[in-house]
Structure formats: structure tokens, C-alpha cells
N, C-alpha and C positions, 0 to 999 in steps of 0.2 A: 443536457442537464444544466438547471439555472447555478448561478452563482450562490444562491441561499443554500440550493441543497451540497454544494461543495463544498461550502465551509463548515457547513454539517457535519458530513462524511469528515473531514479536516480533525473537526472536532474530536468526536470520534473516536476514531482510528485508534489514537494509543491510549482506550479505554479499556474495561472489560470487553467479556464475551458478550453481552448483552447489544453493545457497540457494532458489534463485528452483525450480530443479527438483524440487528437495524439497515446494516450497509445492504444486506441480500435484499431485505426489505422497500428501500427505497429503491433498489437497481431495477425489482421488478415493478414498481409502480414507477418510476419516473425515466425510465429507458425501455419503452415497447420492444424498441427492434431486436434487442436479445431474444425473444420468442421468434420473430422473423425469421433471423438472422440463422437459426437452430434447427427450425420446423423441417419438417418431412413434405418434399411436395410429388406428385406423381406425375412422372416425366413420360416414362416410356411403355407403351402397351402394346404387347400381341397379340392379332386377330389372327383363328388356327381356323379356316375354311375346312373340316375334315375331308378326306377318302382324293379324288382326281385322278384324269387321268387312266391308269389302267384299273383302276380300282372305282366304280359306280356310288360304292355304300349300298344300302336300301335302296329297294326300285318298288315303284308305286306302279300302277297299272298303264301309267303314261310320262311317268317324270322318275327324276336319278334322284338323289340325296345330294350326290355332289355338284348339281347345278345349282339346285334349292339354296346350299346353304353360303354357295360361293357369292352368290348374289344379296346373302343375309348381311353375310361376313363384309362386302366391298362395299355394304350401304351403312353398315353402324360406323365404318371407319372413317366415312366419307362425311357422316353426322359429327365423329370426334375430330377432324380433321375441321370443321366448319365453327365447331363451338370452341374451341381447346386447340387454336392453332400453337400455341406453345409444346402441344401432348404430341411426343414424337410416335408416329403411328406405324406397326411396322404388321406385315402380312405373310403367312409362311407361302403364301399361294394368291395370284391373283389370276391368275388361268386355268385352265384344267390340263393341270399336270400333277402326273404322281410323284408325291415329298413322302418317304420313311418315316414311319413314326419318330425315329430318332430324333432324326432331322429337325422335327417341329419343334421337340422339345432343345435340339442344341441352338435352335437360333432364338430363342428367348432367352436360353441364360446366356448367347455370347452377348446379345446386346443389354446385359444387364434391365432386364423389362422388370416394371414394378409390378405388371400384372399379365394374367396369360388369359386369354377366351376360347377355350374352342368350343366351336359350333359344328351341330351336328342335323338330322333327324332320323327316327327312327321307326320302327317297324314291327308287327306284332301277328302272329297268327292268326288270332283273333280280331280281324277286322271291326271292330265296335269299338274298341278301343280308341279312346281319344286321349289328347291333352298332352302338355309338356310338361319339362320335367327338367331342372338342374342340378346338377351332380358335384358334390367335391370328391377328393381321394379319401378311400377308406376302405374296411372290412364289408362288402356287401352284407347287409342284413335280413335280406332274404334272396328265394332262388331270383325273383324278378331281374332284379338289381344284377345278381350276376349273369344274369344271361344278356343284358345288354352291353355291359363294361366284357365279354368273352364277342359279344359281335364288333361292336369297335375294335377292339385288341385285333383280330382276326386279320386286318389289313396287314399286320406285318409276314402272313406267309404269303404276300407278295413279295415278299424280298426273295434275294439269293441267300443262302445257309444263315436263316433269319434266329436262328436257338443258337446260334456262336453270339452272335451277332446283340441278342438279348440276354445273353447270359442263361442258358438252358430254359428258359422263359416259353410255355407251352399255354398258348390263349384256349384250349380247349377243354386245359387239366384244372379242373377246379383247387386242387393241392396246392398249383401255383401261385393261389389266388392269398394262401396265407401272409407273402411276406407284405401286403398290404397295410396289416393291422398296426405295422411298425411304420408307417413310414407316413405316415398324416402330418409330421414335423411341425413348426414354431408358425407356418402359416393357416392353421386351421381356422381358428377364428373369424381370419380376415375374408378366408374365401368362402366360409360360411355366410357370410355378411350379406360379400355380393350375390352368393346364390340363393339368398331370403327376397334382395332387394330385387333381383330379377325374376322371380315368382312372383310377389308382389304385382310388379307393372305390367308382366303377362296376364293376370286376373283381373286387374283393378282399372288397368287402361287400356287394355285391347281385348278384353270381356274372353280369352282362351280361359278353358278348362286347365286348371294349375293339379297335378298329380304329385305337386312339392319338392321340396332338397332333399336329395337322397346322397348318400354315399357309395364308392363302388371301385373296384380297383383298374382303373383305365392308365395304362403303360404311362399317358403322354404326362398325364400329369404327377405322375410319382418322379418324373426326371426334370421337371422345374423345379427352380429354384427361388417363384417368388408366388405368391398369392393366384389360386389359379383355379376355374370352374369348367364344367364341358357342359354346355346348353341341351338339351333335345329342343327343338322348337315344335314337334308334332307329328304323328303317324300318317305318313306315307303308304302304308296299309289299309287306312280307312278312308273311305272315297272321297265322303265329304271333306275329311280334314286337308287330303290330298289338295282338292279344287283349289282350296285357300291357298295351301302355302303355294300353288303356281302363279297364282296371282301377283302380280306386281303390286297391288296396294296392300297384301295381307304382307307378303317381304317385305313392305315400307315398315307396317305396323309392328312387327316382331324385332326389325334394326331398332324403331327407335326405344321399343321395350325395354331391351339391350341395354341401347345410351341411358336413357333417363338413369339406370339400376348405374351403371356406370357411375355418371354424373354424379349422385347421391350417396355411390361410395368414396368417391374420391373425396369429395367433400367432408365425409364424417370423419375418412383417416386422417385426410390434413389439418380437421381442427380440431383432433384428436392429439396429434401431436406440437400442436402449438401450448395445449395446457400442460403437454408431457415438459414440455423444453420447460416452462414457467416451476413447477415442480421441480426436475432436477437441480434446479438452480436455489431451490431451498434448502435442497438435502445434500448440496455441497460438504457440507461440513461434515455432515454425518454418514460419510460415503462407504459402502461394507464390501472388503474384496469377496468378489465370490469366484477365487480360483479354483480350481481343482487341485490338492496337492498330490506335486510331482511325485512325491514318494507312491503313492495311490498307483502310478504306473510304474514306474523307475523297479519297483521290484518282482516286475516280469517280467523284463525286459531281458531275453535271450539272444543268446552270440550266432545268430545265423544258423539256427535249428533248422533242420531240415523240412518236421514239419511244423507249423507255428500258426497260433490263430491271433487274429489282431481283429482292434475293436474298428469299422468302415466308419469315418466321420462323413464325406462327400466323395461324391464323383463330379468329375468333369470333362467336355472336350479341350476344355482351355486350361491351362495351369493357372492353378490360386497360387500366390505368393502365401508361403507360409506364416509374413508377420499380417494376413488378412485379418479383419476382423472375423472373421467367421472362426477362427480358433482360439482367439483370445483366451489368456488364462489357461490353456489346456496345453502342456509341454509336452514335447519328443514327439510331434506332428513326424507321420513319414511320408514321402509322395515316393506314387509307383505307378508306373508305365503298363496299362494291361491293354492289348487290343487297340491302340490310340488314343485311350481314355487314361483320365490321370485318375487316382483314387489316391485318397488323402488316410492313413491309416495311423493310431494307436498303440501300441503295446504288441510282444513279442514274445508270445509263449505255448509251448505245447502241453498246459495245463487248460484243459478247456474251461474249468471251473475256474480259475486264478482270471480268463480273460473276462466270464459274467461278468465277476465286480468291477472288472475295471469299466464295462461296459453299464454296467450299473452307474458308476460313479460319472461317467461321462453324459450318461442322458439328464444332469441336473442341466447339462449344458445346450447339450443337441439331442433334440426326442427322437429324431429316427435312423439314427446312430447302430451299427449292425455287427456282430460277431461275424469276420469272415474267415477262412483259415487258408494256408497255403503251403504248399509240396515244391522242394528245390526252387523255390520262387514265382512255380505258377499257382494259378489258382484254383482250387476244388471245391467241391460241395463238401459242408458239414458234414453231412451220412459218410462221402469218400473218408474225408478227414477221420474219425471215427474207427471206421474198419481197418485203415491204416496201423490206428493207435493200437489194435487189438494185436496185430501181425507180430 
């Protein structure tokens, strides 16, 4: 900043409010690097290879699923790893070996990933059937949809006592499929983005049949915690489509689909929030808390009822420090130990209607924020909870 504008600012200062406006004023036009300095850049990204190992996925008349995509997955990384050598690039699988669906999602949020991929392809009874198709988390909106987010899911009864394990989680009970519709959370937008930007460049530059963004409730990515898509890249069921994806040039063509869609969203988010940082910096003065008031929960809060429903803000395999951002504004956070997972809870009450509102009040905050309730300290299903209460 020159001397003219400092003696400015100098000036100034012990003026009015209009002074003080002026100062925001010239910070942002004559000091860039506060947007710099503020902005959002995207660091770290997971490529999720799906199925390996004991698990094939979809079998074509001569090829696996999990060759196809291992090979999709180690060539887009390989492209982000060449362009974007700062973009730390991390792999839940780079062999064929079988990872738990858990698993994929716990090592995106240990490593704090901005963003999650997983790739897949897929399979149809109907041999005719072509084209790809990308997915965010959501309510399936039709049987389609869910019969493919029930054959992904399906990999976890290759676990050992895999419904402990997923929290009574049944990939073939379409019932199960409701807690989806809550849990789309604060990243929708983003991973809608990328899964437009990656239809896109499957149509428009490698000339595939696009069959669009669809939504659908696939385990791995309801347990991430940052912006996150699951690819089909093409039915393995239909011959011709089959021929391609074995190809090594048609895998070329589909990674770099990927990247570019990639490339394009990182782009839009980071200069997305260089205007955000510029912005904040006006509305300094005018800043609005949007806390939660404590009283809101503090008046449900029960002495160790036996049984009690609280409102689920996160899960995790890793402990959140309670002054995280992620519950700012929101007081009497509780953390509890279930299964080796940490779960971060709200409010304390065996009034199941007392914990809606708090639960209401809480999703101004966190959108997929979940009533759960609990017996001597373990945890049960709502219906258990319920018939309890009747006893």
C-alpha cells in the first residue's frame, strides 16, 4: 500500500462511519492478497477404485468391473498428479484388493480430502442399454436409481457381521433406503457441480451416451465428509459398450473426462471463493451471529435418563475436537464412543417431540443432522425407542 493511500486511511480514521467505509474500500482495491491470502484452494482428493479383490462388481461376458475401473481410477490420478502436482492425490486401492466400504469412506475424511470420486461401472439386464451416468447422495427417484445404489451397497455382505458393522444397514431392504433423504448435507451443490461437469465431458468430448446426474443412496458416500460423486462410466452388460471400456484408449478417454470435469470444478470453487473472501470483507461491519440459542437445547437436557433421544450432528473414526468448526455456535456438543466410531451428539431427552425442535433448530445449522435415541447408553433404533416408551 503507497504512502498516498496511508495518509488517507490516516486521515480517516478518527472520522465518521463513512471513513471507516472508505478504509474496507480501499483494502480491497489497493491490497489484492487479502483475497489470496483467505481463498479456498483444493488440496487434497480421493480416487475410490470401487469392489477388488474378493469382490469382482459387474462381470461383462469377458472383463470384471474391478479391473476396468482400477485402471480408470489410476489414470485420472495419474493425469491429476501431472497437471496439479501440488493436488495431493490419495487412492483407496491401487491393486486388487478388497477395502470395506467403510474403509473408503474413513480414509477420505482421515485425510481431510476436499473432494471424494468414486468410480465404478455398471450392469443391466437388459443388454441394450448403454451410456453413463453420475450420481450424488440422495433419495432415489426412481426404481432405476435404486436398484443400482442396492448393487453397489451389496459389497458390504462381503464383510463379517456387516448390519453391526453398518448400523443395522440392509442393501437389499428398500426401507433402508429412507435415511438418505436426510443426509444430502451442506455439500450438495458442489457435488452436483461436479457431476453436471463430468456428464458434460463424457458427451461433449468423448462422444459417450450421457444418461445424466441422478441421485441415489450409495453407503460410501453418505459417510464422507466433503463434496463427493460415484461415476458409472458404462454397462459392462452390453457388448459393444463392454469392447470399449477394455480398451486402453477408451480408459484413456473416460480418465481424462474425469480430469477436465475435475479441473473445471476446481476452478469454479476457487474463484468462487476468492469473490466470497472479497465480500466478507465488506460485510465486516455488518456481521449477523447466527448462533443457535443455547436455551433452544439447555431445556432438554436430562440427568442420564435411561432412555434419551439426542439430536446426531456427525460421525467419525477420528475424534473432532469439540471447539471445531463444524459446531460453531451450537453449545452442549456431546461426544460418544459407539463401536469405535465417535458420534458427536445434542440434547438429552426422553421427550421425543422436545428433541424434533431441537432438531429442527439445529438443521438451520447442519442439514443432515439426525434424531437418534439411546438405552442405558447404547444405541437403538427409533421404533425400539418407542415401544420402550409405551412399556
Amino acid at each position: 500500500m503507497n504512502i498516498i493511500i496511508y495518509k488517507t486511511l490516516k486521515a480517516l480514521i478518527n472520522r465518521t462511519s463513512i471513513g471507516l467505509y472508505l478504509i474496507f474500500v480501499l483494502l480491497i482495491c489497493g491490497n489484492t492478497s487479502f483475497a489470496q491470502n483467505n481463498s479456498y484452494s483444493l488440496k487434497t482428493v480421493v480416487i475410490d477404485a470401487g469392489h477388488g479383490g474378493k469382490d469382482p462388481g459387474a462381470l461383462g461376458k469377458s472383463c470384471r468391473e474391478k479391473d476396468i475401473v482400477l485402471n480408470i481410477s489410476l489414470k485420472l490420478g495419474g493425469y491429476i498428479e501431472k497437471y496439479f502436482p501440488d493436488i495431493n492425490v490419495i487412492y483407496t486401492r491401487k491393486t486388487d484388493v478388497f477395502i470395506p466400504l467403510k474403509r473408503r469412506s474413513e480414509i477420505a475424511n482421515q485425510n481431510k480430502a476436499d473432494l471424494f470420486i468414486s468410480i465404478h461401472a455398471n450392469a443391466n439386464n437388459n443388454s441394450k442399454i448403454i451410456g453413463t451416468e453420475t450420481y450424488t447422495l440422495g433419495l432415489h427417484k426412481t426404481k432405476e436409481n435404486l436398484e443400482v445404489a442396492m448393487k453397489e451397497n451389496a459389497v458390504i455382505e462381503y464383510e463379517e457381521d456387516y448390519s453391526t458393522k453398518y448400523e443395522g444397514f440392509d442393501p437389499k431392504n428398500p426401507a433402508s433406503y429412507i435415511i438418505f433423504n436426510m443426509m444430502q448435507g451442506v455439500n450438495r451443490d458442489k457435488s452436483i457441480s461436479l457431476a453436471e461437469l463430468t456428464e458434460h465431458q463424457f458427451k461433449t468430448r468423448v462422444g459417450r451416451h450421457s444418461r445424466g446426474v441422478r441421485e441415489a443412496g450409495f453407503w460410501v458416500l453418505k459417510q464422507v465428509s466433503m463434496p463427493s460423486i460415484l461415476v458409472e462410466v458404462g454397462f459392462v452388460s452390453n457388448p459393444t459398450e463392454e469392447k470399449y471400456l477394455k480398451t486402453k484408449q477408451g480408459q484413456d478417454y473416460l480418465a481424462s473426462a474425469i480430469f477436465r470435469a475435475f479441473r473445471d470444478y476446481k476452478n469454479k470453487v476457487e474463484q468462487s471463493s476468492v469473490l466470497l473472501s472479497k465480500k466478507e470483507l465488506i460485510n465486516k461491519t455488518e456481521e449477523v451471529s447466527d448462533s443457535i440459542p443455547s436455551n433452544i437445547i439447555e431445556t432438554t437436557i436430562a440427568n442420564s435418563s435411561i432412555l434419551e433421544y439426542c439430536v446426531q450432528l456427525k460421525s467419525s473414526s477420528k475424534k473432532i475436537p469439540l471447539t471445531s468448526r463444524v459446531f460453531k455456535n451450537i453449545p452442549n456438543v456431546k461426544e460418544r464412543k459407539v463401536n469405535n466410531t465417535y458420534k458427536y451428539t445434542v440434547g438429552s431427552t426422553s421427550n421425543y417431540q422436545k428433541i424434533v425442535e431441537v432438531q429442527k433448530a439445529i438443521r438451520k445449522k447442519i442439514k443432515d443432522c439426525f434424531v437418534v435415541a439411546f438405552y442405558n447408553g447404547k444405541r437403538i433404533s427409533l421404533s425400539k425407542a418407542k415401544k420402550l416408551k409405551k412399556t
